[in-house]
C-alpha positions as CSV (number, residue, x, y, z in Angstrom):
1,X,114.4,68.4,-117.6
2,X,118.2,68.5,-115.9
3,X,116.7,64.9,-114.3
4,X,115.9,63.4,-117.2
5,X,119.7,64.3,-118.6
6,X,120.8,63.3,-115.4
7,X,118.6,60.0,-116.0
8,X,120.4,59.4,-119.6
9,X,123.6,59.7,-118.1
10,X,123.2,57.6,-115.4
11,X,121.6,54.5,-117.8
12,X,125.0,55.3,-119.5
13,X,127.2,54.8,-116.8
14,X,125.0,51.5,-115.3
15,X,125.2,49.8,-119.0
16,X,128.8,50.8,-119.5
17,X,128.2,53.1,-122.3
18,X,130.3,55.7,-120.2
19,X,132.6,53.6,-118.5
20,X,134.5,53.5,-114.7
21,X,137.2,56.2,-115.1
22,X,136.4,57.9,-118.6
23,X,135.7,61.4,-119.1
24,X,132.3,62.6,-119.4
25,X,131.5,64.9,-122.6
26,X,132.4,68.9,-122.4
27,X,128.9,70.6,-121.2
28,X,128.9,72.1,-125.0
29,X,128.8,68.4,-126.6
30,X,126.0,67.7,-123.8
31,X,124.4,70.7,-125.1
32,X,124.4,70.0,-128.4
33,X,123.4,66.2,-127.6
34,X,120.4,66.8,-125.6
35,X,119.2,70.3,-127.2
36,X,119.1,72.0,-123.7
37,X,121.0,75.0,-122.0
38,X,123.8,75.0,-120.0
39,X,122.4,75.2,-116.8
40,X,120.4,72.3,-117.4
41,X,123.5,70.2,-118.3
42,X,125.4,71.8,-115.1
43,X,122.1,70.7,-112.6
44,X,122.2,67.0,-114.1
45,X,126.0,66.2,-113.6
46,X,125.9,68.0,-110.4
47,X,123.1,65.6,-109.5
48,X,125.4,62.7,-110.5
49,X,128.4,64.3,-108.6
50,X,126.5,64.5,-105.4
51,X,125.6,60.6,-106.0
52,X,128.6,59.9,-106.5
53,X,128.8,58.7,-109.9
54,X,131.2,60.8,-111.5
55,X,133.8,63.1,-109.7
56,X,135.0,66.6,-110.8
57,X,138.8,67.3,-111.6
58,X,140.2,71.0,-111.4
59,X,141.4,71.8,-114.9
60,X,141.0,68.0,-116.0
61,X,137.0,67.3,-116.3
62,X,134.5,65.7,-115.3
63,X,135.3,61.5,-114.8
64,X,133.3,59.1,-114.4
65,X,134.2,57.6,-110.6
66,X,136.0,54.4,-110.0
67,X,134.3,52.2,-107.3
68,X,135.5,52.6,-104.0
69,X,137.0,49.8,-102.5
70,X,136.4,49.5,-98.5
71,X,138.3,47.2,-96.2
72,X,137.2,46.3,-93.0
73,X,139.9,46.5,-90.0
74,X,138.1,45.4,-87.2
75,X,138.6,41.8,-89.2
76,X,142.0,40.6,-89.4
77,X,142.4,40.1,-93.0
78,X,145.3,40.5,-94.8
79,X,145.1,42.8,-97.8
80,X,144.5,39.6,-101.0
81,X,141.5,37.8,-98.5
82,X,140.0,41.5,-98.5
83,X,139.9,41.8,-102.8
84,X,138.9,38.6,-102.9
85,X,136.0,38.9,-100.7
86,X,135.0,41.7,-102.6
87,X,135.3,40.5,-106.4
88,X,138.5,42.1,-107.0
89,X,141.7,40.9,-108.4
90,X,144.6,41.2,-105.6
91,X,148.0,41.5,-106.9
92,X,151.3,43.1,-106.1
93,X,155.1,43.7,-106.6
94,X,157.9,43.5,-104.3
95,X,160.2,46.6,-104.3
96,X,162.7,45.3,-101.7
97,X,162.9,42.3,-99.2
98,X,166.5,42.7,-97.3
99,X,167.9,42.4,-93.3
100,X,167.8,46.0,-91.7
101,X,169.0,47.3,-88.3
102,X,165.9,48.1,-86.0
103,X,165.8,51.3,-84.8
104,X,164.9,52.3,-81.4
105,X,161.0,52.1,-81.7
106,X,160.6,49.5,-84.5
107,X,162.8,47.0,-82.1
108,X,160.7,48.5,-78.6
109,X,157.7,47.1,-80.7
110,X,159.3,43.7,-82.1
111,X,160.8,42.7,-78.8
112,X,164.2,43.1,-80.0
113,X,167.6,45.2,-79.5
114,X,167.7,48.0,-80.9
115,X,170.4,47.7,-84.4
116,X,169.5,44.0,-84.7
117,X,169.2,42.6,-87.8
118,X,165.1,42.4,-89.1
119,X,163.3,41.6,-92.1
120,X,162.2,44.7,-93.9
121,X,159.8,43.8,-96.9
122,X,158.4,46.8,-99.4
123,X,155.9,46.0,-101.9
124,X,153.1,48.0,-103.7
125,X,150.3,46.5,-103.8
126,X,147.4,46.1,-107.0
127,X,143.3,45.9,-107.0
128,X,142.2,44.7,-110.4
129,X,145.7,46.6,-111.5
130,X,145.5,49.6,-109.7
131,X,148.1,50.6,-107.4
132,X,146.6,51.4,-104.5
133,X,149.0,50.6,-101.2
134,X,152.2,51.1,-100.7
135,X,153.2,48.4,-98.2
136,X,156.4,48.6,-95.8
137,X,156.7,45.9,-92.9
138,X,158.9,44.8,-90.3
139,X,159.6,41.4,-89.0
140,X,161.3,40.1,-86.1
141,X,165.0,37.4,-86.7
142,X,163.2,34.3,-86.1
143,X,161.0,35.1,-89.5
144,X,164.0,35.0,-92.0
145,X,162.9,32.4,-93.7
146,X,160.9,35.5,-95.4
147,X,163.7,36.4,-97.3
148,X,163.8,33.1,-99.0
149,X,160.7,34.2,-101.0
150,X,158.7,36.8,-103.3
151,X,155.5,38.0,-102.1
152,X,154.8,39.5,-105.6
153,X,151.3,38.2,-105.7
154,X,151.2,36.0,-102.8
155,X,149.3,36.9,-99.6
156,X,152.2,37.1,-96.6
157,X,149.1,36.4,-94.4
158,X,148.5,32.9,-95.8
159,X,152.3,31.7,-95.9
160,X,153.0,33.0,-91.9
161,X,149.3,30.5,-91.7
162,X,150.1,27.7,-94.1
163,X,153.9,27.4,-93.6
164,X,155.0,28.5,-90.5
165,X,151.8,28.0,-88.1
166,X,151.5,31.7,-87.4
167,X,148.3,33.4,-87.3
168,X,147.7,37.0,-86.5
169,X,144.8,37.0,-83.6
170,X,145.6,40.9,-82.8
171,X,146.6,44.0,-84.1
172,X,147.0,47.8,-83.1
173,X,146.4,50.5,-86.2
174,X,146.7,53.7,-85.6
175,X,145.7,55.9,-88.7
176,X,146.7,59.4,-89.4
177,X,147.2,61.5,-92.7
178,X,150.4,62.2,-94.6
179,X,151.3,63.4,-98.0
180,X,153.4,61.7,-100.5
181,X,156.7,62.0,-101.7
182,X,157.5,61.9,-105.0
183,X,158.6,58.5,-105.5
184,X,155.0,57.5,-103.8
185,X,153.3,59.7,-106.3
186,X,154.5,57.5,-109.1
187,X,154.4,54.1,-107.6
188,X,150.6,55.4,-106.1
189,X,149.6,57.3,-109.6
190,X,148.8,60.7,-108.2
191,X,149.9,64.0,-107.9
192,X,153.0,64.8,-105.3
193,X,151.7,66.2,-102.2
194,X,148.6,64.6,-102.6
195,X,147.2,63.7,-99.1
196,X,146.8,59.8,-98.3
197,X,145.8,57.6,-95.5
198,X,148.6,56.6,-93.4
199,X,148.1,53.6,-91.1
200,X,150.8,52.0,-88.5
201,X,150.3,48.7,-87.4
202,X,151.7,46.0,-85.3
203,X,150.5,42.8,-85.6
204,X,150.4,40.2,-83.1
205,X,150.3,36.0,-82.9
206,X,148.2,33.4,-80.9
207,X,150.7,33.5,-78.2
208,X,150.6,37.1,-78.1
209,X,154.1,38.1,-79.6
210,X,154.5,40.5,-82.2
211,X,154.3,39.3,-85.8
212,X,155.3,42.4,-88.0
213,X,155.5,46.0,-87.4
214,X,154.2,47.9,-90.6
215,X,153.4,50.9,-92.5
216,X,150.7,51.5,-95.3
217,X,150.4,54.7,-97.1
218,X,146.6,54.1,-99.0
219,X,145.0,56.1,-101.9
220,X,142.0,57.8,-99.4
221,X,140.3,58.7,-103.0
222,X,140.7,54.8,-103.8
223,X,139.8,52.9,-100.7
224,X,137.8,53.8,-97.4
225,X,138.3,52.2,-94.0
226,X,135.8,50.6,-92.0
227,X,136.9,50.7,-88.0
């Protein structure tokens, strides 16, 4: 019986009658819908839990789950290629695009004195208006043409490519955890504290010279990594 329910609930969520990110029913209104017993109700979303349909929430619900976006970094694609390659509408905003003094590693990585002037650009960035990266990267002098521009919604990637004949061949990630301030819970829409990945990368040209140094913090319950 708890199959068939979990059946139901499962058409529901395939046609949209439940859908991505809306909370299921209380297990009493289930009850009362389907005419069964608690257990029953408790073995069918449990079934869609472990299928990962719908997720549990402590003291929220039961929701049912967003799709799960997955980027691919053994390709060198920058983060609008990736949504677009998997149906979803990139976007992003710009927090802050300024000159910075390098500090000691930062400008060991760049190729650069330490306390010279680089490019620091900061944006957060969108799939299908979710925020789901928080974006901080670090570019050498000879790319301040950067600050010229916005990169609200345009991929960096393609304006090194299409207007400055740069193309990143190379890059070194290393990925570790962190938790989130509270300025990154609100720009990321979750809870302060909440663990997220946290990937460093440096990013490297046809010749072999470093492109940008940079930092994403990504919602781990939004986005896997394929390496």
């Amino acid at each position: 019986l708890y199959k068939q329910i979990s059946n139901l609930l499962r058409e529901k969520i395939r046609t949209h009658a439940l859908p991505s990110g809306q909370k299921l029913p209380s297990e009493t209104e289930l009850m009362q819908e389907y005419s069964v017993s608690r257990i029953t109700i408790r073995r069918a979303v449990d079934e869609l839990v472990n299928q990962g349909l719908v997720e549990k929430k402590q003291g929220k619900g039961t929701f049912v789950a967003k799709p799960k976006y997955s980027r691919n970094i053994r390709r060198l694609s920058g983060f609008t290629q990736m949504c677009e390659q998997m149906g979803v509408v990139p976007g992003g905003r710009m927090l802050d695009n300024r000159l910075i003094a390098a500090d000691e590693k930062t400008a060991k990585k760049l190729g650069v004195a330490p306390g010279s002037d680089i490019i620091y650009i900061h944006r957060l960035r969108y799939a299908n208006n979710e925020p789901v990266i928080i974006e901080r990267n670090y570019f050498p002098p000879k790319y301040a043409e950067l600050l010229q521009r916005r990169f609200d919604n345009e991929s960096l990637f393609a304006y090194l490519k299409e207007h400055m004949g740069v193309i990143c061949k190379e890059s070194e990630k290393l990925i570790e955890l962190c938790h989130v301030t509270g300025e990154e819970a609100k720009m990321l829409d979750v809870k302060r504290g909440d663990y997220m990945m946290f990937v460093k990368s440096t990013a490297y040209d046809q010749n072999r010279e470093p492109i940008y140094v940079g930092v994403q913090i990504i919602n781990g319950e939004r986005f896997s990594l394929n390496v």
